[in-house]
N, C-alpha and C positions, 0 to 999 in steps of 0.2 A: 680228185685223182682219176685220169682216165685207166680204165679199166682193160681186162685182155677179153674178160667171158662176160657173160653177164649175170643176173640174181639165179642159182639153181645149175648152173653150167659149170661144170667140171673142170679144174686145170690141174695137172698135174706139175708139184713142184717140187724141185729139191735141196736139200742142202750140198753147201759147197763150200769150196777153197780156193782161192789165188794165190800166186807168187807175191810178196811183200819187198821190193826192193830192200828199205829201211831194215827190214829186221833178218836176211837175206834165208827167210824161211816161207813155208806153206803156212795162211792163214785163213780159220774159217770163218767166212762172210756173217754177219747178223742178221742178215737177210736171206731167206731163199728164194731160187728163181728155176723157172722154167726150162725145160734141156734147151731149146733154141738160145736163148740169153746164154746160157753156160758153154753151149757151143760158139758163138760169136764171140766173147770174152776172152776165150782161150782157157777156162777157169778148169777144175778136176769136182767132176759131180764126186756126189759122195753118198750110200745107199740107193734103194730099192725108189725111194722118192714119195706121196701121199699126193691124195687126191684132195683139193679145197675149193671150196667156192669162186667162180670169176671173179668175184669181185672183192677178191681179196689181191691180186695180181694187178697191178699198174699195167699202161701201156708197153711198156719196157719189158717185162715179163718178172718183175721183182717182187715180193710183198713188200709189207711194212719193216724198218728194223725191228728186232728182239721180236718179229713173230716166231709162234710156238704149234707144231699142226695139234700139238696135244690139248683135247678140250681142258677148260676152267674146272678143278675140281673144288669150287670151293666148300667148307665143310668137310673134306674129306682129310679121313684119320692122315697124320702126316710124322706123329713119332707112339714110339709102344713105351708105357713105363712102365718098372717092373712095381708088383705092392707086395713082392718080398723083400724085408728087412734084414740087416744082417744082425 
């Protein structure tokens, strides 16, 4: 996949929404992308946006689907149970 940045080079990108003819609402992308890309599109950015790796960004300015800018937490506590009995 061609890249926008490269290893170590910064892009900033964001999540977004398009108009969905089909469902005749705002839907948001599984992909995020770049303000240039979401300005071209016509799309509606959505937050402040995160800073990632070039090379996580295609030539296009999109990442991968179902990226996440939140690291891997794996191992990390994910529900509390109580050890009182009733």
């Amino acid at each position: 996949m061609p890249v926008v940045g490269t290893d170590g080079e910064k892009v900033r990108v964001f999540c977004f929404e398009m108009y969905d003819i089909g469902s005749d609402r705002f839907v948001q992308s599984k992909r995020w992308a770049t303000l240039k890309f979401i300005e071209r599109v016509n799309a509606q950015r959505i937050g402040h946006g995160v800073e990632v790796d070039g090379n996580q960004v295609d030539a296009d300015g999109l990442t991968e689907p179902g990226f996440s800018p939140l690291p891997n937490r794996d191992g990390f506590q994910r529900e509390v149970r109580s050890s009182l009995r009733k």
